[in-house]
C-alpha positions as CSV (number, residue, x, y, z in Angstrom):
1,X,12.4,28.4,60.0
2,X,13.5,30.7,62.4
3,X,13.1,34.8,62.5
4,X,16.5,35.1,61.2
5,X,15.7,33.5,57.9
6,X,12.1,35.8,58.1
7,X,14.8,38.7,58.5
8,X,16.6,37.5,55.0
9,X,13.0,37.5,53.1
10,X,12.1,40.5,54.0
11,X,15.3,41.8,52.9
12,X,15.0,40.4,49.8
13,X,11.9,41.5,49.6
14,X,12.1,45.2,50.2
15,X,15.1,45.5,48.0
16,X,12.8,44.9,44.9
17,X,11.9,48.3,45.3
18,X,13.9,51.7,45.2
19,X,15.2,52.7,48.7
20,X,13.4,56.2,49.9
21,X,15.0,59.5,48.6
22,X,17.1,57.5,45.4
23,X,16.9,60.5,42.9
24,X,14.2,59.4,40.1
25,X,11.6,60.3,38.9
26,X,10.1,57.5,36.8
27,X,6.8,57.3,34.6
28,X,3.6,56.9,36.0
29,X,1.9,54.1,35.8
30,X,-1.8,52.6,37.0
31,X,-1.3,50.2,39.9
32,X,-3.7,47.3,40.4
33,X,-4.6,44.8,43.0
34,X,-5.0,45.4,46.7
35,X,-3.6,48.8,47.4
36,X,-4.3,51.6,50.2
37,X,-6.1,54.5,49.9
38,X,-4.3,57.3,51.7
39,X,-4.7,61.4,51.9
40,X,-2.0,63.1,50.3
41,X,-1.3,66.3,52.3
42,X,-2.7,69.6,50.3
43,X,0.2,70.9,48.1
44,X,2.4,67.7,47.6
45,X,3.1,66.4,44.6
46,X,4.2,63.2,43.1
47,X,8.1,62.9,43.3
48,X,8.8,59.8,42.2
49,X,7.3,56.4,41.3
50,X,9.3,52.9,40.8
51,X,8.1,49.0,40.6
52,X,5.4,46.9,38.6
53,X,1.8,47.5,38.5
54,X,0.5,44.1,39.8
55,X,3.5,43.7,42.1
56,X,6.1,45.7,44.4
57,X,6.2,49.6,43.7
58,X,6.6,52.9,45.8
59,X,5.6,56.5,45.5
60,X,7.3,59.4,47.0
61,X,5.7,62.8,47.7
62,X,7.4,66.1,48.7
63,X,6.2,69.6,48.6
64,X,4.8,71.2,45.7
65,X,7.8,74.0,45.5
66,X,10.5,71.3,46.6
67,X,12.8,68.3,44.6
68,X,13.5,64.6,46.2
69,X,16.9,65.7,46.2
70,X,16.8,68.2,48.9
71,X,13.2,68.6,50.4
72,X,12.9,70.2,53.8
73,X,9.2,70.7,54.6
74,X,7.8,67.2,54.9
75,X,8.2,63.7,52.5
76,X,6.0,60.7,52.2
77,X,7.1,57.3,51.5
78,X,3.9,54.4,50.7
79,X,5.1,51.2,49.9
80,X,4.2,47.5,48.6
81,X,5.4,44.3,48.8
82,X,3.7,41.0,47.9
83,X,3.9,38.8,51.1
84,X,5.8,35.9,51.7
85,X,4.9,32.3,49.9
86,X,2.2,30.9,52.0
87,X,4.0,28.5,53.9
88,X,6.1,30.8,55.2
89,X,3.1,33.2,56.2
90,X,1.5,29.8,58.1
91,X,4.7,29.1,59.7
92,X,5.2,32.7,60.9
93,X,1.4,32.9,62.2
94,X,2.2,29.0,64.0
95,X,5.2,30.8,65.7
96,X,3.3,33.9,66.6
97,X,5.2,36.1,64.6
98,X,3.7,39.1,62.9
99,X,5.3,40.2,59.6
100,X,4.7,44.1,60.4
101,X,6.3,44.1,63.9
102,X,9.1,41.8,62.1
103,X,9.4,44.6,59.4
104,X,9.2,47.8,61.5
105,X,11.7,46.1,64.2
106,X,14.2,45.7,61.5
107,X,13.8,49.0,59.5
108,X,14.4,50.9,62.7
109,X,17.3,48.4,63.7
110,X,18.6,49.8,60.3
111,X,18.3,53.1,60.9
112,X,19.6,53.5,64.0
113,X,22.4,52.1,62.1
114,X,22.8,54.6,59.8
115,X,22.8,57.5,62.2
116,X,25.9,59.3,61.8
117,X,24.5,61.5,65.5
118,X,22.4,60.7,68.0
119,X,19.3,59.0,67.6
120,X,15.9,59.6,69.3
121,X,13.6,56.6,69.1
122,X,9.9,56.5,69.4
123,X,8.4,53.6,70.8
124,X,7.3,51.1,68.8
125,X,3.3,50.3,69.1
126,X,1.0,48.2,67.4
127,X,-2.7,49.9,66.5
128,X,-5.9,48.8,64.6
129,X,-7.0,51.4,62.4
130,X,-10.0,50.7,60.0
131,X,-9.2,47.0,60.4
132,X,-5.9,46.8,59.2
133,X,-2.9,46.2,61.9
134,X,-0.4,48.8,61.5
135,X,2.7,48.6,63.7
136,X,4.3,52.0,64.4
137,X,7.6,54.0,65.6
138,X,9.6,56.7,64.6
139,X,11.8,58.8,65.6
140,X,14.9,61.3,65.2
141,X,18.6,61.1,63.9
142,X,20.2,65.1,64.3
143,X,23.1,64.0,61.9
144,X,22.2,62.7,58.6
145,X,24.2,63.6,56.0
146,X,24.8,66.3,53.8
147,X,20.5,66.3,52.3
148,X,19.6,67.1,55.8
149,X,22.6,68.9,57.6
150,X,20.3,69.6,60.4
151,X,19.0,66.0,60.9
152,X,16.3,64.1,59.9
153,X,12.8,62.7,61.6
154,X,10.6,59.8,60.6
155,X,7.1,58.2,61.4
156,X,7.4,54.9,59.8
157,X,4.5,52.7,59.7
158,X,4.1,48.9,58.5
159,X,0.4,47.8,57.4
160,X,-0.8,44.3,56.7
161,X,-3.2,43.8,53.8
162,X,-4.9,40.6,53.0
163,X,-2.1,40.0,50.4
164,X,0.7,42.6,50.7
165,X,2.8,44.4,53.4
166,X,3.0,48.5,53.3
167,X,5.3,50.8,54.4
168,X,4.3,54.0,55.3
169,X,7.1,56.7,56.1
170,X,6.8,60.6,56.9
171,X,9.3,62.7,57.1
172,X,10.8,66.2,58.1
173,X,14.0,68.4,58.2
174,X,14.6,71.4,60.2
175,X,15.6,73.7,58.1
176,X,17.6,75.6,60.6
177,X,20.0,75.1,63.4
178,X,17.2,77.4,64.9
179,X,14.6,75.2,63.8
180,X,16.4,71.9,65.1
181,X,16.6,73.3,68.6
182,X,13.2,73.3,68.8
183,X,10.0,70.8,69.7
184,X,13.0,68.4,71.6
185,X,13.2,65.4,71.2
186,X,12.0,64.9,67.6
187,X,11.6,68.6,66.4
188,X,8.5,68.3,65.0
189,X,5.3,70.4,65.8
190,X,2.3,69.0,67.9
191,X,-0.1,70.3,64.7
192,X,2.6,68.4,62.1
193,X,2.9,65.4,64.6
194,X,-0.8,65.1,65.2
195,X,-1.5,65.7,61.3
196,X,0.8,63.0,60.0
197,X,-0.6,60.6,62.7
198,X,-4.2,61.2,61.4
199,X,-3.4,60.8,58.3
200,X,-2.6,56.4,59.2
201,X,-5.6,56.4,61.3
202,X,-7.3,57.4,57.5
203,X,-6.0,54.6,55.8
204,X,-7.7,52.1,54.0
205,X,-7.3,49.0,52.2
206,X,-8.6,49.1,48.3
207,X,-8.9,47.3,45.3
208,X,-8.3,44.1,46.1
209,X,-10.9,41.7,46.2
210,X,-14.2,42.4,48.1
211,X,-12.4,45.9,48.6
212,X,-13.5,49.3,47.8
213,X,-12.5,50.5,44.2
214,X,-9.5,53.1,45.1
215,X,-9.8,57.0,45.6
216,X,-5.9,56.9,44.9
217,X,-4.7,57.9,41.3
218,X,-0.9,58.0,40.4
219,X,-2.0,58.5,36.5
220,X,-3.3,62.1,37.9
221,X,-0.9,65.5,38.0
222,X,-1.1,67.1,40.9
C-alpha cells in the first residue's frame, strides 16, 4: 500500500467528524478512552461539540462574548480519530511513514487549496512534547471568505496517541484592514503566537490505559 491509498484513509477518516467552523452546537457529552488533556485559554467557552464518546469527536472553543459563526478573537479546534486497522499502522511504520506528518502534509495541501488570496505557509516541523510526537505548521490565507473578510491564520497541529490521531488547530482573524496590516507575514502577535505555541508544548495524553485520569471536562459550563 502505497501513501496515496494512506491519503484516502485518512480522508475517510477525518470526514467522520464535523469540518471546523460547521455552525452547531450539539449536546455535551462525556468522552472516554485515550484523550488529551489541554489548557483552554481563560474566557473561552465551549462552541460546539460533534462525534461518539468512545470514538471520533471534536470540540470547538471561541471567546466567551463571540458565536462559531463569526468569531474574531481566537478559535480552537481539538480533534480525534481512531487510527488505522493495525496492518495498515505496521505497514506505514515498515515504510517509514508517520501518520501525523502524513496528516498535517495533507491538511495544509488542503488549505492552500482553499485560499481564495494569498497564502503564507509556516514550515512544517516535527517536535516531542511530553512524549507525544506532534508535527506542526501553520500559516496565513488574507482572503477567506465572507466569516473572515480580512483573512484568516492557523497553527494546526497533529499528535499521535497510543491509539488515536489529534488534531489541534488555533485560530485568528484581524478584525481590521488596520489590524491585517500588521505583525506581517501571519498577523498575529509575538504574546498570542508564543501563547498558543505553549499551550501544545502543555499537552498531555489521558485516560487511556496506564494514563492519567483526565483534567479535561466537556460535561462542565464554562
Amino acid at each position: 500500500m502505497k501513501a496515496y491509498s494512506y491519503k484516502i484513509l485518512l480522508l475517510v477518516a477525518f470526514s467522520t467528524t464535523a469540518v471546523a467552523n460547521a455552525a452547531y452546537a450539539g449536546p455535551r457529552f462525556a468522552v472516554t478512552g485515550e484523550q488529551l488533556d489541554y489548557p483552554v485559554p481563560q474566557g473561552w467557552k465551549l462552541a460546539g461539540m460533534e462525534g461518539t464518546p468512545d470514538g471520533a469527536f471534536n470540540v470547538e472553543y471561541v471567546s466567551g462574548d463571540e458565536n462559531i459563526q463569526s468569531w474574531r478573537k481566537g478559535y480552537l479546534l481539538v480533534r480525534r480519530v481512531p487510527y488505522p486497522p493495525a496492518e495498515v499502522m505496521e505497514q506505514m511504520r515498515a515504510e517509514k511513514v508517520r501518520l501525523n506528518e502524513l496528516a498535517l502534509a495533507q491538511h495544509m495541501k488542503e488549505a492552500r487549496a482553499s485560499c481564495a488570496g494569498k497564502d503564507f505557509p509556516m514550515t512544517s516541523r516535527v517536535n516531542m512534547f511530553n512524549g507525544i510526537p506532534f508535527a506542526v505548521s501553520g500559516g496565513f490565507c488574507n482572503r477567506y471568505g465572507t466569516a473572515a473578510p480580512h483573512g484568516e491564520g492557523a497553527f494546526v497541529a497533529f499528535a499521535e496517541g497510543k491509539n488515536h490521531i489529534f488534531q489541534i488547530q488555533y485560530g485568528w482573524r484581524p478584525a481590521t484592514e488596520q489590524a491585517a496590516a500588521t505583525n506581517l507575514p501571519w498577523r498575529i502577535t509575538p504574546a498570542e503566537a508564543g501563547q498558543y505555541l505553549n499551550s501544545l508544548k502543555a499537552m498531555t495524553l489521558c485516560g487511556g490505559p496506564q494514563q492519567a485520569a483526565c483534567k479535561i471536562n466537556y460535561m462542565v459550563q464554562e
